[in-house]
PyMOL Python script that loads the backbone (N, CA, C, O; Angstrom):
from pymol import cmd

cmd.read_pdbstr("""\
ATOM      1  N   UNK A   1     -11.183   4.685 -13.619  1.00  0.00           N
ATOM      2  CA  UNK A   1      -9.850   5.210 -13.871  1.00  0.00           C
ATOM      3  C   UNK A   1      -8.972   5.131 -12.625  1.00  0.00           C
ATOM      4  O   UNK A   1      -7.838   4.659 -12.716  1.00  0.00           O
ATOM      5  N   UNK A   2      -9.531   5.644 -11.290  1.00  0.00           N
ATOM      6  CA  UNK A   2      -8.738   5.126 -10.167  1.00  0.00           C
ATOM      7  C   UNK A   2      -8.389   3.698  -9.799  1.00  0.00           C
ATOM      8  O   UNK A   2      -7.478   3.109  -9.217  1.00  0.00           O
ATOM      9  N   UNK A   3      -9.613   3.392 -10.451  1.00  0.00           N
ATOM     10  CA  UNK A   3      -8.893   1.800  -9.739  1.00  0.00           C
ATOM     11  C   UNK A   3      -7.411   0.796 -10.981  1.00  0.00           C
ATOM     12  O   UNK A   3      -6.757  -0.240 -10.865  1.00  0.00           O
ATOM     13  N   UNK A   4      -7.492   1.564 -11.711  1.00  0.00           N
ATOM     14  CA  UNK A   4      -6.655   1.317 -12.892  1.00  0.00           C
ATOM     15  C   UNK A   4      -5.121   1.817 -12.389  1.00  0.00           C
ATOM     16  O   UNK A   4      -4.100   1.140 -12.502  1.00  0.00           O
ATOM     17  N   UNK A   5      -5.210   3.140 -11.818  1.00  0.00           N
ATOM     18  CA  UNK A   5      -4.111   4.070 -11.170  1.00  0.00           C
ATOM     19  C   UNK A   5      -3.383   2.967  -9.889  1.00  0.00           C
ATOM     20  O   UNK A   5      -2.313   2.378  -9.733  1.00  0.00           O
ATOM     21  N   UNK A   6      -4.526   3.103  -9.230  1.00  0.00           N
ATOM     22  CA  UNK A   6      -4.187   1.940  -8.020  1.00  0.00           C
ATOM     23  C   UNK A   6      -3.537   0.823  -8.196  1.00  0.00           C
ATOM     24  O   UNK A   6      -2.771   0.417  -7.322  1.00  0.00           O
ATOM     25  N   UNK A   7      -3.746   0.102  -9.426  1.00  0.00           N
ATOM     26  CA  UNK A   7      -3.382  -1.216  -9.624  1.00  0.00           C
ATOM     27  C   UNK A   7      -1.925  -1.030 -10.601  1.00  0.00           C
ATOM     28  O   UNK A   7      -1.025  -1.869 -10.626  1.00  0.00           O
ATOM     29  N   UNK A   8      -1.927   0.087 -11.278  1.00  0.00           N
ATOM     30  CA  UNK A   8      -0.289   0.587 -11.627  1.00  0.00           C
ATOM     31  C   UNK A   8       0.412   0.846 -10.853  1.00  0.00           C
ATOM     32  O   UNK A   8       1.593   0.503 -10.928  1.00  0.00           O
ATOM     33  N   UNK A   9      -0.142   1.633  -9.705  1.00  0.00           N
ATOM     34  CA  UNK A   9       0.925   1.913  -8.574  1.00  0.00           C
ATOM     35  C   UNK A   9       1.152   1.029  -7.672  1.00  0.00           C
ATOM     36  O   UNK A   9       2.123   1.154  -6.926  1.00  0.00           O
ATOM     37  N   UNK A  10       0.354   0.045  -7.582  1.00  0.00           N
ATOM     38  CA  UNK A  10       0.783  -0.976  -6.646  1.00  0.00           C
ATOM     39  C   UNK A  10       1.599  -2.019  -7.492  1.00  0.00           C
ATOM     40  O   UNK A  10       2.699  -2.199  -6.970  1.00  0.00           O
ATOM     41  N   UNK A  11       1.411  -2.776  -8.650  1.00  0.00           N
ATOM     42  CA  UNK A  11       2.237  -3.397  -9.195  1.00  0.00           C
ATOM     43  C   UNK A  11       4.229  -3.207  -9.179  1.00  0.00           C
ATOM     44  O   UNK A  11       5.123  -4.029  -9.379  1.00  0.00           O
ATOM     45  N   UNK A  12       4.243  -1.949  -8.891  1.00  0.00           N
ATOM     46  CA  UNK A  12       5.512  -1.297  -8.651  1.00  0.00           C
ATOM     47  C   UNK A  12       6.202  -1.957  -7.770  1.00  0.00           C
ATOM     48  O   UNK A  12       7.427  -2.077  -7.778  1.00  0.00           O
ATOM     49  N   UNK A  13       5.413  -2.428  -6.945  1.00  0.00           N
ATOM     50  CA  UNK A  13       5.576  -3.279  -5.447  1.00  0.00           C
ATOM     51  C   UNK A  13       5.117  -4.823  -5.094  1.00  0.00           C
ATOM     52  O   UNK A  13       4.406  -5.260  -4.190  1.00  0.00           O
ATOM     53  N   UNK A  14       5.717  -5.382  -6.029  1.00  0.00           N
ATOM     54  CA  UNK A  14       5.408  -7.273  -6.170  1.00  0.00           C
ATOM     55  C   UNK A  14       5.080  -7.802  -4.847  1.00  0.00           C
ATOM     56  O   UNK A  14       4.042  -8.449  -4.705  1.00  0.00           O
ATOM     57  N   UNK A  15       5.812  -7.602  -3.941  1.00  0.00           N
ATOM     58  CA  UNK A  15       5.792  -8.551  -2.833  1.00  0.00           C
ATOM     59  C   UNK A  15       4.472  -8.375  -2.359  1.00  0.00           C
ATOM     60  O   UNK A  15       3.821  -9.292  -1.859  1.00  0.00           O
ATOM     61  N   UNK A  16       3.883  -6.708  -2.569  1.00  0.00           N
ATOM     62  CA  UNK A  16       2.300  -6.419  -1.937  1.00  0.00           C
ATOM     63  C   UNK A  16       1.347  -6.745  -3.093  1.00  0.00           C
ATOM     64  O   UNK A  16       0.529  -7.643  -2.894  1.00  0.00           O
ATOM     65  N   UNK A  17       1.359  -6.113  -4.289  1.00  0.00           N
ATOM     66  CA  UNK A  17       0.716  -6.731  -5.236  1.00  0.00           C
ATOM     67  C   UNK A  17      -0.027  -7.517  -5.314  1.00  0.00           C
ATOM     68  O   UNK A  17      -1.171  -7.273  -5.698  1.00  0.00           O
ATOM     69  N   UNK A  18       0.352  -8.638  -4.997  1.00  0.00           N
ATOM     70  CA  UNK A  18       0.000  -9.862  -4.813  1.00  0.00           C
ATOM     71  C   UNK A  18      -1.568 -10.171  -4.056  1.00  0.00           C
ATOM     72  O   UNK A  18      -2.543 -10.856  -4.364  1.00  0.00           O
ATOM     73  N   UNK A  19      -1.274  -9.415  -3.094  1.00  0.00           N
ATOM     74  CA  UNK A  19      -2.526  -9.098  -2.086  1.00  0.00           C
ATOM     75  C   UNK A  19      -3.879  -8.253  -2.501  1.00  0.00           C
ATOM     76  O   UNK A  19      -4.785  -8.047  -1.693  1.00  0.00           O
ATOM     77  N   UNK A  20      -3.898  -7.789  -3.874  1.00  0.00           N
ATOM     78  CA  UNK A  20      -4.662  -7.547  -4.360  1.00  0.00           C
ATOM     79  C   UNK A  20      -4.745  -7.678  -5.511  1.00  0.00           C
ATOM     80  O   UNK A  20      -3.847  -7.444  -6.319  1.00  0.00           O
ATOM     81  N   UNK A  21      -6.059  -8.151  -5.795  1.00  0.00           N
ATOM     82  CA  UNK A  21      -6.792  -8.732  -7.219  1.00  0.00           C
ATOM     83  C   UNK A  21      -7.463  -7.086  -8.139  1.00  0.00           C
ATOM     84  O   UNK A  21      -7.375  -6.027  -7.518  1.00  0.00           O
ATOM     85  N   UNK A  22      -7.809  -7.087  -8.947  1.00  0.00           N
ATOM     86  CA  UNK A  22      -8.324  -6.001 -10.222  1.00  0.00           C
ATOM     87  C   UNK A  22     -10.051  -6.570  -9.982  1.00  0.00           C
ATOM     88  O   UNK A  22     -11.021  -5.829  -9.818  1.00  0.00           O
ATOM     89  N   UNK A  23     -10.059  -8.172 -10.024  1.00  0.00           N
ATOM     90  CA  UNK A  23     -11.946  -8.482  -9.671  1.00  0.00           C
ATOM     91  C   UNK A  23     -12.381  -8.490  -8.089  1.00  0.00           C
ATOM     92  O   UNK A  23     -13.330  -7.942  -7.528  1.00  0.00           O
ATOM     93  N   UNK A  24     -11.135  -9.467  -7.490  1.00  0.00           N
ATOM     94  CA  UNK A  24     -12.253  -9.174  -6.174  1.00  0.00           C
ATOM     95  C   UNK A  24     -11.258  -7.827  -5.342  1.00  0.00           C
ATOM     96  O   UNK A  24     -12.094  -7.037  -4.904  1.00  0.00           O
ATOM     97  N   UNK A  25     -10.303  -7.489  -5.110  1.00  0.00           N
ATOM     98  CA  UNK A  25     -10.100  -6.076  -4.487  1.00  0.00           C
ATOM     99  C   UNK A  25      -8.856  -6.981  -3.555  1.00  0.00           C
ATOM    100  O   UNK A  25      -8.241  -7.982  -3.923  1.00  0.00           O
ATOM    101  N   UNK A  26      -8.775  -6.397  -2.529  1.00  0.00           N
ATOM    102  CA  UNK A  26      -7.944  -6.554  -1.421  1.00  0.00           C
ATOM    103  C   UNK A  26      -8.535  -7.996  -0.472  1.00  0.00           C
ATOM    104  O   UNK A  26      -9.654  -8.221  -0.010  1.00  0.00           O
ATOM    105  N   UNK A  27      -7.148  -8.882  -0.425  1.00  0.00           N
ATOM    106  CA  UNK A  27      -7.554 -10.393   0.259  1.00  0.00           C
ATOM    107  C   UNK A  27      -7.144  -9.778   1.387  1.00  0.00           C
ATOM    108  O   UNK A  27      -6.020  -9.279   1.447  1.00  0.00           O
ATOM    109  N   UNK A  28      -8.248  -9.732   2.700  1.00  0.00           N
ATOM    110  CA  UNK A  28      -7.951  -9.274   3.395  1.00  0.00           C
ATOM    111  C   UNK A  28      -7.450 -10.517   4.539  1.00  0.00           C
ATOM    112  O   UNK A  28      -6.738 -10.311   5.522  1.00  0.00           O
ATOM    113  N   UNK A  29      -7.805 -11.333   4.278  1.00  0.00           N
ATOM    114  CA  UNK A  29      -6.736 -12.763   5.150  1.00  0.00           C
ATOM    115  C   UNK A  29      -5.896 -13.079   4.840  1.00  0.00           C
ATOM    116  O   UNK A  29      -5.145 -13.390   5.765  1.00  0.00           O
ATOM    117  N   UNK A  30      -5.387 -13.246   3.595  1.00  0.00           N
ATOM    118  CA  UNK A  30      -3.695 -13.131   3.519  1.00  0.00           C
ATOM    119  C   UNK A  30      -2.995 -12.207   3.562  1.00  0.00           C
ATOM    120  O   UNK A  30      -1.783 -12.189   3.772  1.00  0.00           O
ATOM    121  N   UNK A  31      -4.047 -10.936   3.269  1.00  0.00           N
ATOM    122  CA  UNK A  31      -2.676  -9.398   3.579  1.00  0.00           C
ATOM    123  C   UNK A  31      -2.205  -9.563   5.446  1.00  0.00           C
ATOM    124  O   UNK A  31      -1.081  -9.436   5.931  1.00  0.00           O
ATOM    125  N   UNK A  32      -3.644  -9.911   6.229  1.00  0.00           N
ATOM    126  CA  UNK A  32      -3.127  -9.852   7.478  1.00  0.00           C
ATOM    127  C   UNK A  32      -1.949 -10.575   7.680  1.00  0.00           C
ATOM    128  O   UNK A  32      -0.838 -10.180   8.033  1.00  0.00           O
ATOM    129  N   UNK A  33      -2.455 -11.968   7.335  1.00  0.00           N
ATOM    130  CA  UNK A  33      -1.086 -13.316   7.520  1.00  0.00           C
ATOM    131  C   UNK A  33       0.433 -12.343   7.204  1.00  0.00           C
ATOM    132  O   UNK A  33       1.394 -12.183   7.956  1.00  0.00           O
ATOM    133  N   UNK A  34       0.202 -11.803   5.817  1.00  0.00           N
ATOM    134  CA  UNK A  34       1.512 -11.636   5.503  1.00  0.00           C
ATOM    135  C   UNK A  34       2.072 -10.553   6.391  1.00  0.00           C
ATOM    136  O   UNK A  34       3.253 -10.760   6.671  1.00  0.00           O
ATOM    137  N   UNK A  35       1.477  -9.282   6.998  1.00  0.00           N
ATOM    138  CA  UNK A  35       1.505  -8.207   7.769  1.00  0.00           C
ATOM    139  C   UNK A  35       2.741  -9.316   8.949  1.00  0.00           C
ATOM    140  O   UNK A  35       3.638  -8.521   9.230  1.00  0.00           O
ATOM    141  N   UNK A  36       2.975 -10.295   9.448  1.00  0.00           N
ATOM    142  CA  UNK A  36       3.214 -10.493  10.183  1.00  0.00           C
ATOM    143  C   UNK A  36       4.567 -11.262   9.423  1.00  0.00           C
ATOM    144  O   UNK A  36       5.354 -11.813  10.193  1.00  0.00           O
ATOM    145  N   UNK A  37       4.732 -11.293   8.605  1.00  0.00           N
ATOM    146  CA  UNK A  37       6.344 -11.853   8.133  1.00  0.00           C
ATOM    147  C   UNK A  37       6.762 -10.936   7.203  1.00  0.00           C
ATOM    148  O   UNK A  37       7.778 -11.273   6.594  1.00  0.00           O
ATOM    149  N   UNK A  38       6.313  -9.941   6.931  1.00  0.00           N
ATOM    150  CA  UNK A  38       7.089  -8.743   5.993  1.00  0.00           C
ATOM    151  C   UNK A  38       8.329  -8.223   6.809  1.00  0.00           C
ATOM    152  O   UNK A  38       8.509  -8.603   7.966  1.00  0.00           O
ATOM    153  N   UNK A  39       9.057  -7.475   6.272  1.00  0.00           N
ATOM    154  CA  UNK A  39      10.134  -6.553   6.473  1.00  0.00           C
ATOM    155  C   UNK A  39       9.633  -5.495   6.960  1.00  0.00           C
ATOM    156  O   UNK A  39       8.788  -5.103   6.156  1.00  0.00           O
ATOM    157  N   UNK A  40       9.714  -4.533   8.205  1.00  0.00           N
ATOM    158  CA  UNK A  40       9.399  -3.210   8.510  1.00  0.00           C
ATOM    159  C   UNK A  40       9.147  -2.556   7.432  1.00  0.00           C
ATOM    160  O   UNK A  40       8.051  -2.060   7.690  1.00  0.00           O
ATOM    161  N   UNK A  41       9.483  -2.163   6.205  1.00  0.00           N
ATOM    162  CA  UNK A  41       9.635  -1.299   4.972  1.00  0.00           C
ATOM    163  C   UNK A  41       8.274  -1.822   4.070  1.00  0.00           C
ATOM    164  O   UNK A  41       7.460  -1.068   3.536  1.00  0.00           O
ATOM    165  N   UNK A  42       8.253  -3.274   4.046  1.00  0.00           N
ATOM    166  CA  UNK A  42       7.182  -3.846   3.254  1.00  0.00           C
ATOM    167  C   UNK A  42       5.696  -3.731   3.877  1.00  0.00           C
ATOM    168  O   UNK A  42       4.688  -3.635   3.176  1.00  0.00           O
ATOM    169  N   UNK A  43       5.696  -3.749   5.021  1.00  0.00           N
ATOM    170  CA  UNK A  43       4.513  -4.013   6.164  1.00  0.00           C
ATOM    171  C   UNK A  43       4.012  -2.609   6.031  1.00  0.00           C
ATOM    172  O   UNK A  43       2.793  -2.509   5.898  1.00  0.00           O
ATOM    173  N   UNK A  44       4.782  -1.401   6.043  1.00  0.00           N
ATOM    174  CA  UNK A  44       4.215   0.416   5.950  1.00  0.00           C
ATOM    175  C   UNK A  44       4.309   0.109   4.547  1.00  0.00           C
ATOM    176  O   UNK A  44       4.003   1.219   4.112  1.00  0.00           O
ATOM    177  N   UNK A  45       4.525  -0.643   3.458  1.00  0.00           N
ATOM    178  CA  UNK A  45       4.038  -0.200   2.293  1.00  0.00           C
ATOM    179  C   UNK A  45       2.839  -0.962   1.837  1.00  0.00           C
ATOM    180  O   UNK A  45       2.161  -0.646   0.860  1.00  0.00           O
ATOM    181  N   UNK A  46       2.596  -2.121   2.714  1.00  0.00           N
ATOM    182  CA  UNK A  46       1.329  -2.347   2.492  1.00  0.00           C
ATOM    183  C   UNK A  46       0.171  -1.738   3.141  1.00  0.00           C
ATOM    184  O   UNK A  46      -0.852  -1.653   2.462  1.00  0.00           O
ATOM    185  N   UNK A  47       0.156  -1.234   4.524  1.00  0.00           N
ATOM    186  CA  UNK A  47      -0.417  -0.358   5.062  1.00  0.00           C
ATOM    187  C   UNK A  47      -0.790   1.168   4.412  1.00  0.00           C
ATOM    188  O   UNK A  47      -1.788   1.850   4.646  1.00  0.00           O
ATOM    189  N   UNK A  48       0.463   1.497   3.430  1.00  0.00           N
ATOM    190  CA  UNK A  48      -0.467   2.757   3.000  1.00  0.00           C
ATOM    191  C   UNK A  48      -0.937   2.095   1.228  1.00  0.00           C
ATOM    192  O   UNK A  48      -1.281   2.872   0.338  1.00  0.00           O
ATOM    193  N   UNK A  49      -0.873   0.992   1.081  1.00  0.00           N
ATOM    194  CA  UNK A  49      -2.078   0.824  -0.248  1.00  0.00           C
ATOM    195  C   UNK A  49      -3.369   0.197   0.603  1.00  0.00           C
ATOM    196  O   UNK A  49      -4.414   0.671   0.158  1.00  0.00           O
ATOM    197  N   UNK A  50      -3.540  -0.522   1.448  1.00  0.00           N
ATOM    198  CA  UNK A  50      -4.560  -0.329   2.252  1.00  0.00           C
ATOM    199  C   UNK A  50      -5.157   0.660   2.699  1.00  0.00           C
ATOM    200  O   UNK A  50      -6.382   0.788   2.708  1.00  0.00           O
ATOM    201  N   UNK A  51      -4.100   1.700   3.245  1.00  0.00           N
ATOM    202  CA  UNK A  51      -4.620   3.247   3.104  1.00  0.00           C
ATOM    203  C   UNK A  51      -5.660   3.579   2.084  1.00  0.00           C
ATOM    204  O   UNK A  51      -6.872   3.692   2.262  1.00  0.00           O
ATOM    205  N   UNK A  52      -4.983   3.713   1.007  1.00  0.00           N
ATOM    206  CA  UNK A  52      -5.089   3.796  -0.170  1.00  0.00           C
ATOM    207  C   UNK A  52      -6.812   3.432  -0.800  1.00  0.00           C
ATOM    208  O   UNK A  52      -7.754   4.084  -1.250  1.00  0.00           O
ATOM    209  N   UNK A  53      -6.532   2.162  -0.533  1.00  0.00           N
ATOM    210  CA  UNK A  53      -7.723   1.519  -0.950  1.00  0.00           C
ATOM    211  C   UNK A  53      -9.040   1.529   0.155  1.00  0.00           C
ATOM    212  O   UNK A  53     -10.184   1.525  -0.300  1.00  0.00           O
ATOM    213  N   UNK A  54      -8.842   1.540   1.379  1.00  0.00           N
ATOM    214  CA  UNK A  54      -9.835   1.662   2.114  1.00  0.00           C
ATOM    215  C   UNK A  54     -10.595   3.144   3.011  1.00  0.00           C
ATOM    216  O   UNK A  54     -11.451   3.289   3.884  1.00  0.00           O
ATOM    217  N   UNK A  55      -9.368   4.380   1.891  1.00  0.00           N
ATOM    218  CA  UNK A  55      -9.555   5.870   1.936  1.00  0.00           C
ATOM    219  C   UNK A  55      -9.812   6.020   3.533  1.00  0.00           C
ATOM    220  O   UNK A  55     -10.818   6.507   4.047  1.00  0.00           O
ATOM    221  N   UNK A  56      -8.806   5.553   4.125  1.00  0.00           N
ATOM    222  CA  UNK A  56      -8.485   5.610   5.852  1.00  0.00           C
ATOM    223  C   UNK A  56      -7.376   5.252   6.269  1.00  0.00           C
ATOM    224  O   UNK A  56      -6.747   4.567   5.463  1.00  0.00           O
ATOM    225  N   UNK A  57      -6.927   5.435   7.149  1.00  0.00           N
ATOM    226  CA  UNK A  57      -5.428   4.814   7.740  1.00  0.00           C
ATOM    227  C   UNK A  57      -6.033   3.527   9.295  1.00  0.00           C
ATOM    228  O   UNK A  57      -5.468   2.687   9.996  1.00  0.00           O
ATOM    229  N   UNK A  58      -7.109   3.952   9.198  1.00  0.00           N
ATOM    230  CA  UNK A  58      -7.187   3.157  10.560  1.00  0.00           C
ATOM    231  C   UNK A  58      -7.267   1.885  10.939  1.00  0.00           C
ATOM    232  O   UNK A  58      -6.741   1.478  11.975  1.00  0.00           O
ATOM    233  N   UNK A  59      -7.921   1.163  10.149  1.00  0.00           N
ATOM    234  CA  UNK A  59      -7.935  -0.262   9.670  1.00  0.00           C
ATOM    235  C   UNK A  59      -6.238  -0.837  10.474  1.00  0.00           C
ATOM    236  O   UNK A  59      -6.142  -1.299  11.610  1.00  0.00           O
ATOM    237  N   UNK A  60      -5.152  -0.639   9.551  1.00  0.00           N
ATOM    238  CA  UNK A  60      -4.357  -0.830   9.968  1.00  0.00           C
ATOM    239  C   UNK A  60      -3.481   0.271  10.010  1.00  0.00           C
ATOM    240  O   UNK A  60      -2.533   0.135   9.236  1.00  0.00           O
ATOM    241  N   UNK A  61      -3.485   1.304  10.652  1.00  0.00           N
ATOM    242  CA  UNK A  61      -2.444   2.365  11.234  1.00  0.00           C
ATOM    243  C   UNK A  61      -1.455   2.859  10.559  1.00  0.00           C
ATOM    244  O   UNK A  61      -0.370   3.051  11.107  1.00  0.00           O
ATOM    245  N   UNK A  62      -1.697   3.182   9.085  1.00  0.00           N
ATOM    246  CA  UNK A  62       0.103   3.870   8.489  1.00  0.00           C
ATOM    247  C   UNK A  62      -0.344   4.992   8.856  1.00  0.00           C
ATOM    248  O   UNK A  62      -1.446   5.530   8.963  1.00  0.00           O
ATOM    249  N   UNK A  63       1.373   5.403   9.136  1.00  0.00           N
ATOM    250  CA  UNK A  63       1.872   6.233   9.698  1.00  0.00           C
ATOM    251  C   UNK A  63       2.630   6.687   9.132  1.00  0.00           C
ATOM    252  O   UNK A  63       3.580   5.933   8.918  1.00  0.00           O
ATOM    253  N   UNK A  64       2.751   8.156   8.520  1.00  0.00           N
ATOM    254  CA  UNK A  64       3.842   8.058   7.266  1.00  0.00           C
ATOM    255  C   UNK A  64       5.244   8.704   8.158  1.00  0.00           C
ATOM    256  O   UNK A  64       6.421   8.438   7.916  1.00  0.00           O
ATOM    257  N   UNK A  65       4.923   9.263   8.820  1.00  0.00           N
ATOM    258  CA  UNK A  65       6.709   9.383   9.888  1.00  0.00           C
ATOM    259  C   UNK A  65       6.762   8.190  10.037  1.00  0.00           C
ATOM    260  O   UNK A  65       7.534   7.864   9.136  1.00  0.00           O
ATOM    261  N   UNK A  66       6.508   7.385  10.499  1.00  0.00           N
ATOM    262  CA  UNK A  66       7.146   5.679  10.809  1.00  0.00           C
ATOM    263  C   UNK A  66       7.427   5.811   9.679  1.00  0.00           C
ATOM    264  O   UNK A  66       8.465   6.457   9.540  1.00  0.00           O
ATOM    265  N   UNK A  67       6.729   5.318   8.290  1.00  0.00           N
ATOM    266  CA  UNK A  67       6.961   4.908   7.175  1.00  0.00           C
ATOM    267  C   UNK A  67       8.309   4.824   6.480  1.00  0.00           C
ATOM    268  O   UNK A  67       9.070   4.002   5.971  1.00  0.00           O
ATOM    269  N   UNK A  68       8.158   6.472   6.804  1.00  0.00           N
ATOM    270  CA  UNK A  68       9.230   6.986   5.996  1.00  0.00           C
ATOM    271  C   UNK A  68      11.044   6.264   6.689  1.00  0.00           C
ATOM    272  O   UNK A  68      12.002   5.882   6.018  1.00  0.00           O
ATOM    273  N   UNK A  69      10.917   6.317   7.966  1.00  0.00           N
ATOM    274  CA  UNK A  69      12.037   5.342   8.191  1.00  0.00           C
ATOM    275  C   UNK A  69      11.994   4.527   7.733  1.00  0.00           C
ATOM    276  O   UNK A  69      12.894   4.724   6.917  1.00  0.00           O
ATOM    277  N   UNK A  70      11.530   3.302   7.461  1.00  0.00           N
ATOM    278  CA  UNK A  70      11.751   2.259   6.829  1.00  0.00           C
ATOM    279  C   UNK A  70      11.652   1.579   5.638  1.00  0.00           C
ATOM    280  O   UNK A  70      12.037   0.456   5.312  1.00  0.00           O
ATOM    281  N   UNK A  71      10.846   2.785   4.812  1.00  0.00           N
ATOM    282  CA  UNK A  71      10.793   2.214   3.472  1.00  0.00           C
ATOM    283  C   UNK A  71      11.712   2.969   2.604  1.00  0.00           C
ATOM    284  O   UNK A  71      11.648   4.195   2.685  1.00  0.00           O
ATOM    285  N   UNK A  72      12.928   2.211   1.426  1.00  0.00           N
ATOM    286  CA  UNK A  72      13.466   2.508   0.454  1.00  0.00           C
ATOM    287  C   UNK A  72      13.178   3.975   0.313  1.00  0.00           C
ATOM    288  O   UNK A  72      12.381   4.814   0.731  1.00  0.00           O
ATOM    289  N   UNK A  73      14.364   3.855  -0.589  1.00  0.00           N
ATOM    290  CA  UNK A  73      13.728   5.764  -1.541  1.00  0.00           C
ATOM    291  C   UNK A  73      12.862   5.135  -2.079  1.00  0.00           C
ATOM    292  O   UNK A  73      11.749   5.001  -1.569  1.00  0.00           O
ATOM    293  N   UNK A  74      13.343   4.407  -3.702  1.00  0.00           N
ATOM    294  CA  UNK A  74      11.906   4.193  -4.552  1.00  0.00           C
ATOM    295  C   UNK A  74      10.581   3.842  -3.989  1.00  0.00           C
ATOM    296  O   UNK A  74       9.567   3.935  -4.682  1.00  0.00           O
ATOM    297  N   UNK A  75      10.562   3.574  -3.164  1.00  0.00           N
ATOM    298  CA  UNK A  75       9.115   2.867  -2.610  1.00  0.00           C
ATOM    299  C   UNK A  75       8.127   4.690  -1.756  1.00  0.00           C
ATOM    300  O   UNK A  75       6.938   5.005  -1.700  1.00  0.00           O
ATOM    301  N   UNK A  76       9.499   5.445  -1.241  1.00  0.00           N
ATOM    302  CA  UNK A  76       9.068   6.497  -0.755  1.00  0.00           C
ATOM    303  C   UNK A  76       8.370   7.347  -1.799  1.00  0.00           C
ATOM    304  O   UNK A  76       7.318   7.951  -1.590  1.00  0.00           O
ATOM    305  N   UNK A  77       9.181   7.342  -3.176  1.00  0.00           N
ATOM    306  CA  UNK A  77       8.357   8.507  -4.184  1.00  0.00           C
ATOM    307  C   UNK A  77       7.039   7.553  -4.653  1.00  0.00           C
ATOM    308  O   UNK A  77       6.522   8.041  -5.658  1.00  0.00           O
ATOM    309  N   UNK A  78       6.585   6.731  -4.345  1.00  0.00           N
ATOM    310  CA  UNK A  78       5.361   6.257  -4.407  1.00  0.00           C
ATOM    311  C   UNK A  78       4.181   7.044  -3.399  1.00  0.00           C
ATOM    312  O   UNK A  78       3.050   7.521  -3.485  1.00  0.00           O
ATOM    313  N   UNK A  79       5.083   6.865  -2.570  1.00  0.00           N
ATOM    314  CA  UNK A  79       3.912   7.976  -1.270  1.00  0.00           C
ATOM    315  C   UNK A  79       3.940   9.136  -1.585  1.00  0.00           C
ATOM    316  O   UNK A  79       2.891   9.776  -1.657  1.00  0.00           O
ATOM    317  N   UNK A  80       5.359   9.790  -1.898  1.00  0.00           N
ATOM    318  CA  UNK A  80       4.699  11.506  -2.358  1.00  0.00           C
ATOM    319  C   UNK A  80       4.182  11.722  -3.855  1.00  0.00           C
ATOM    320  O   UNK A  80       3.593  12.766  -4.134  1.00  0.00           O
ATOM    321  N   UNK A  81       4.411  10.701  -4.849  1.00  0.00           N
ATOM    322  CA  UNK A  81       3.972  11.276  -5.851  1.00  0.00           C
ATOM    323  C   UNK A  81       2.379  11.105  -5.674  1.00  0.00           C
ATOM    324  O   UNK A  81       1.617  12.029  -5.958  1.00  0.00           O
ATOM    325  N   UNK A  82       1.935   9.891  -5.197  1.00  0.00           N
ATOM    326  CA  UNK A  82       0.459   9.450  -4.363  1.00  0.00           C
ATOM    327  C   UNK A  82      -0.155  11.055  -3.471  1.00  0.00           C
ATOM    328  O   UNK A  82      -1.275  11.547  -3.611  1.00  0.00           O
ATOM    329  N   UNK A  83       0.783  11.499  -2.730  1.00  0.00           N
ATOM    330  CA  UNK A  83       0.366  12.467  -1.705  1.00  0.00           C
ATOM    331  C   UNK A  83       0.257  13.714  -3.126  1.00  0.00           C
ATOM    332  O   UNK A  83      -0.802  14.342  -3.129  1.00  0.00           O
ATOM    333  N   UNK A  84       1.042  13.988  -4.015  1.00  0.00           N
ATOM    334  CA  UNK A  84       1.130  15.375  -4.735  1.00  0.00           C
ATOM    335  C   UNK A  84      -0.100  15.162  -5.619  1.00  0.00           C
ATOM    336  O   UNK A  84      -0.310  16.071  -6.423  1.00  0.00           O
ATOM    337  N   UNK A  85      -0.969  14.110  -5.619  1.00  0.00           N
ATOM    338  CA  UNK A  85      -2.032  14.240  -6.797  1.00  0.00           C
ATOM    339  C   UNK A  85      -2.694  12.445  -5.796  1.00  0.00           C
ATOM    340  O   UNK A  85      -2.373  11.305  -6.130  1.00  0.00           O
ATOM    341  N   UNK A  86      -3.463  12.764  -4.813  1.00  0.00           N
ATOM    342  CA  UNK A  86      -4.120  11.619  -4.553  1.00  0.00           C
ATOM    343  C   UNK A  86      -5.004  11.170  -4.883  1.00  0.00           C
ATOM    344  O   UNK A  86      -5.792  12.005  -5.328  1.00  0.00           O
ATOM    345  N   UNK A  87      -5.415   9.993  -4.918  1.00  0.00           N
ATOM    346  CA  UNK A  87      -6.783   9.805  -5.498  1.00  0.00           C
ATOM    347  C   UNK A  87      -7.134   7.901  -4.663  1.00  0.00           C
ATOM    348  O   UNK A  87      -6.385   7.141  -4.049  1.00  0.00           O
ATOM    349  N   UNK A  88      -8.609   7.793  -5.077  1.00  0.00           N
ATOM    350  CA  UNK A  88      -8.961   6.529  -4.451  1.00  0.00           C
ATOM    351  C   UNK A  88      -9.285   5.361  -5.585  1.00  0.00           C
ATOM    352  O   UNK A  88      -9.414   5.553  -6.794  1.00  0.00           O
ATOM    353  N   UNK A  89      -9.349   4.541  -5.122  1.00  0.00           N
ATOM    354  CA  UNK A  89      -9.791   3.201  -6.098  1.00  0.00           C
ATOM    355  C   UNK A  89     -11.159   3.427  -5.928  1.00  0.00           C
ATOM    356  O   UNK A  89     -11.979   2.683  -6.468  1.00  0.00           O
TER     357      UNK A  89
END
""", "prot")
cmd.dss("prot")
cmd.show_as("cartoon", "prot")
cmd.util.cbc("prot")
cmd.orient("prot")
């Protein structure tokens, strides 16, 4: 059921989406590649579904004060509705 949640809430977000599959999980060589040509806003929103999915921030460092500067509103009520009822893949 989480990993079902995960893959609704990330679909919300095409450009990251992409970077993860429903069979094999998170491509972790093209999420890096892309980490490096995203938009400030896109790069912390892939960092916290990596969050997300690897139930750590450390891997790659979100930071949700950074975050929150740079990502959209809509993309922000993804993180608190995520934060008001969290859960893992």
């Amino acid at each position: 059921m989480s990993h079902q949640r995960f893959f609704e809430m990330i679909k919300q977000v095409p450009r990251i989406s992409r970077l993860w599959d429903m069979e094999r999980g998170m491509d972790i060589e093209i999420f890096e590649a892309e980490l490096g040509v995203m938009s400030p806003g896109e790069a912390h929103m892939a960092k916290f579904f990596s969050s997300v999915w690897h139930h750590h921030s450390q891997q790659y460092g979100f930071d949700l004060v950074d975050a929150v500067s740079a990502i959209d509103p809509a993309h922000c009520q993804l993180i608190i509705e995520w934060i008001a009822d969290p859960f893992y893949p």
